[in-house]
N, C-alpha and C positions, 0 to 999 in steps of 0.2 A: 504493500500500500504506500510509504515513502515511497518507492520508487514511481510509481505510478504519479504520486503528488510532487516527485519534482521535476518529471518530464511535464504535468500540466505546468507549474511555473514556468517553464524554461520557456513553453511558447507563449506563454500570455506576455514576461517580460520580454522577451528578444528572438520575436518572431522572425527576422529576418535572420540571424542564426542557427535558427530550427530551420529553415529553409533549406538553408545551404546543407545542412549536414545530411537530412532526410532525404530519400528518392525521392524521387520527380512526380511521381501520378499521389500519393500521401502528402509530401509539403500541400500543394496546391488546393487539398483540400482543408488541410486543419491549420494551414499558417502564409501569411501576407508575403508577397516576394520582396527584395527591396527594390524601393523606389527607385524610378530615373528619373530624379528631374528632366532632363534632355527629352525624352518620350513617357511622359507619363501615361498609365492607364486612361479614360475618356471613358462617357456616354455624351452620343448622341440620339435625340429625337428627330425624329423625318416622316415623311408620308411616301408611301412608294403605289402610285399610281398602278391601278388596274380594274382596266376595261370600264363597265359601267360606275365603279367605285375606285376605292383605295386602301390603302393597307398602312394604318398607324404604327410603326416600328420603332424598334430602338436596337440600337448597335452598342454594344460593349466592347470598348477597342483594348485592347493587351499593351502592356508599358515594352518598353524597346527599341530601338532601331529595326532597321528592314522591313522586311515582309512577313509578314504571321499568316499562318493556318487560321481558318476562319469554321467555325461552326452555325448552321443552321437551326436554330432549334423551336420547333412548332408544336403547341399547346391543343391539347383535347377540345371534348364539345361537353359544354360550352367554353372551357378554358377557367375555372375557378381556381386549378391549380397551374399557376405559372410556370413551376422548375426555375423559375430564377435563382436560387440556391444552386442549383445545375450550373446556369449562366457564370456564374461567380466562380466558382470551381476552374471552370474550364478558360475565362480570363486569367487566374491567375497561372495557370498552367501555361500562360503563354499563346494563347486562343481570343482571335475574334469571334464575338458571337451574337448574332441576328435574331433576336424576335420580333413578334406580329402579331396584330389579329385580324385575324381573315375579312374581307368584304362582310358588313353588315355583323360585325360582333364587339363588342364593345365599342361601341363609339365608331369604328368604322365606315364612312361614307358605304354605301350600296344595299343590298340585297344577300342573307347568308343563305348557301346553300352547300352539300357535298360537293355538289359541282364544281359552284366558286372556289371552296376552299382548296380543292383541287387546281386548280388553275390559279389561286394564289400561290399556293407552294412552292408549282414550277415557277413562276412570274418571281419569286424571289431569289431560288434561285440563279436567273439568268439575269437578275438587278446586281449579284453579288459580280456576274462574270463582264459589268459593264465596265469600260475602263476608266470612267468617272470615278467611279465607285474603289475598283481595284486601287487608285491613285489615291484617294481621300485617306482610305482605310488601309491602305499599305494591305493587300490582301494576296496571299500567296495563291493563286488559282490550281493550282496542284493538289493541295491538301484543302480541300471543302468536302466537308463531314455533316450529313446530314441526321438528323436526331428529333425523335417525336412519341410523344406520348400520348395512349389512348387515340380518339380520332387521328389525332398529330401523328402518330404511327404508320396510321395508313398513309396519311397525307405524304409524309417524308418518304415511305416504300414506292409508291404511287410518281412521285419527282424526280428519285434516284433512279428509279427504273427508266426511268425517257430521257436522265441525262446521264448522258456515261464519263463524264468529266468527276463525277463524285466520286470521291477516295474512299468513303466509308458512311455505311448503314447502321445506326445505332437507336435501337427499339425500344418502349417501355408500356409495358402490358398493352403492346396495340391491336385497335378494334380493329375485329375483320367485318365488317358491313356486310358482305356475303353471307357470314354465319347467322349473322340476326335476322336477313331478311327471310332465312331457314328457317328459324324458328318463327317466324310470324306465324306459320302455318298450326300451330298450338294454343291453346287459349291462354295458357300461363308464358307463353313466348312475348305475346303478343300485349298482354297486360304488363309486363315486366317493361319491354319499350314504351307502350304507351307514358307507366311511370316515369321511365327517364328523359324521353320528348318532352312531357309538360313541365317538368322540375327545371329544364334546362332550356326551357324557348326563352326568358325574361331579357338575359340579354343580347338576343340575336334578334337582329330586325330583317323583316319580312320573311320570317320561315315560320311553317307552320308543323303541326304534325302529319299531316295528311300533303304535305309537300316533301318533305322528308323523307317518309315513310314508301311515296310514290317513288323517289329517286332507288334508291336500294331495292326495291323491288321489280322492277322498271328493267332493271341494268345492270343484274348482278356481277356480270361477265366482269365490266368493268368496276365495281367494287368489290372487286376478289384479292385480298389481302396475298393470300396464298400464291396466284398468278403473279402480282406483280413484285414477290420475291423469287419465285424463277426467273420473272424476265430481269432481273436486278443483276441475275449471271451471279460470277467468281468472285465479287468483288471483295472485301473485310464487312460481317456481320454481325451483330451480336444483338440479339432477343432477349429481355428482359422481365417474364412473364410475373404477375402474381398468383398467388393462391385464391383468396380470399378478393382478386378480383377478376379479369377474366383472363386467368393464364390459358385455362384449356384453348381459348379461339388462337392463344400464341401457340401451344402445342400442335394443333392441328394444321395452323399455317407455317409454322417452322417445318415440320414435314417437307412442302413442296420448295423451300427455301433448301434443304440439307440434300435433295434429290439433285439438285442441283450447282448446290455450292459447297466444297470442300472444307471454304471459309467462315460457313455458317454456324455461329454457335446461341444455344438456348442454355438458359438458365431461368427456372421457378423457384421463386423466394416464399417461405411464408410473411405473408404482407397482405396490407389492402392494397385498393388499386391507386391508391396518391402514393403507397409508401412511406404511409406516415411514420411508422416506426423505425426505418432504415433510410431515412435521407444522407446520410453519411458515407455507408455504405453504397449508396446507389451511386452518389457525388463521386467517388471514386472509380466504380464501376468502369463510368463513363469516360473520366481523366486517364485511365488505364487504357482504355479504349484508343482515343483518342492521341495516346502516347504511343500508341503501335501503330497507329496510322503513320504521323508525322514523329519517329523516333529522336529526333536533332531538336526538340524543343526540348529548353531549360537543360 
């Protein structure tokens, strides 16, 4: 127990100490890099234009000289859990990192739908591969890692997979839309969705449940979580399932991801589906992740 309580002092007073001494993917979760004046870390706020609407973002830029690895990171439906905790991690690891919220969710100019948020995804990231953007953000186009939770999961699988410039797939208990629009076909399937449509329309504008519910049913083909980690190819994967929230639709779709990819790996946590009890862990997960992608950071 001393031991343990003098390694917490040691990061609380001389974080930047514990930095240097610890591996790379652990510093960046439990302690601060040191500072560069010369580049300091940043947030910026921006709106990044798309189609009938727009998309409220914010960039967390990494302290440094050169170019950084940039991460992707897209939030569930409705988005109540942000992973900014995620965000922060994977900054201080040396990582730009991009959020959003889709057309018509939070505050977002437009109309939300699977569609949209689809098509925001990719629309983001092909704003990251613009060379305004690349130049602003000092953005290494090599190393972009995309990363999503829940909905966000799909979304990210669904982007990665149509742009083959992405370095790395990184999952967290994401929904496969195809599995539920299976289970519609049930009464407790279908009651189960209904409850999470209405709990979660409040802040998405112009989506309904019977809009929703038409799109995934409509066009499973293309809300096929499973599909669009086959067509994702070889690339570096890592699925992040829970227990207690919907690991099994990760189980099932990691299947047609490992048929295919060498690189594909799952893992199910006991957790709920935010991870509330393992955000630490999860923070790491992803830094580890993230570190085998782009090995030469920190």
């Amino acid at each position: 127990m001393k031991t343990i309580g003098w390694i917490a002092a040691a990061l609380l007073l001389a974080p930047s100490a514990a930095y240097a001494k610890e591996p790379a993917a652990l510093s960046a979760v439990i302690a601060d890099p040191p500072p560069d004046a010369a580049y300091p870390a940043g947030m910026s706020a921006f709106v990044i234009p798309a189609q009938d609407g727009a998309m409220n973002a914010v960039m967390y830029t990494a302290s440094g000289s050169g170019t950084h690895p940039t991460l992707l990171l897209l939030h569930g439906f409705p988005g109540n859990e942000q992973n900014l905790d995620l965000a922060q991690a994977a900054r201080r690891a040396g990582w730009n990192v991009l959020t959003l919220h889709y057309r018509g969710s939070w505050g977002s100019p437009g109309r939300f739908s699977f569609g949209n948020a689809s098509e925001d995804a990719f629309a983001a990231l092909q704003f990251l591969q613009q060379p305004a953007t690349i130049a602003k953000f000092r953005i290494d186009t090599s190393a972009i890692v995309v990363a999503g939770h829940s909905m966000g999961g799909f979304m990210a699988a669904d982007a990665a997979a149509a742009e083959p410039r992405v370095a790395g797939l990184f999952l967290i208990d994401p929904w496969d839309p195809s599995q539920t629009a299976a289970a519609l076909a049930t009464p407790q399937g279908e009651a189960a969705w209904k409850a999470e449509v209405e709990g979660d329309l409040p802040p998405l504008a112009g989506a309904t449940y019977d809009s929703l519910t038409a799109e995934i049913k409509e066009d499973s083909a293309k809300f096929d979580l499973g599909r669009r980690l086959a067509g994702y190819g070889r690339r570096p994967l890592t699925i992040v399932g829970a227990e207690r929230g919907i690991g099994d639709q990760a189980r099932r779709a990691a299947a047609d991801a490992q048929g295919a990819n060498p690189n594909a790996r799952l893992s199910i946590w006991p957790t709920d589906h935010s991870f509330s009890d393992k955000r630490i862990a999860l923070a790491d997960a992803l830094v580890r992740f993230l570190a085998s992608v782009a090995p030469t950071i920190r």
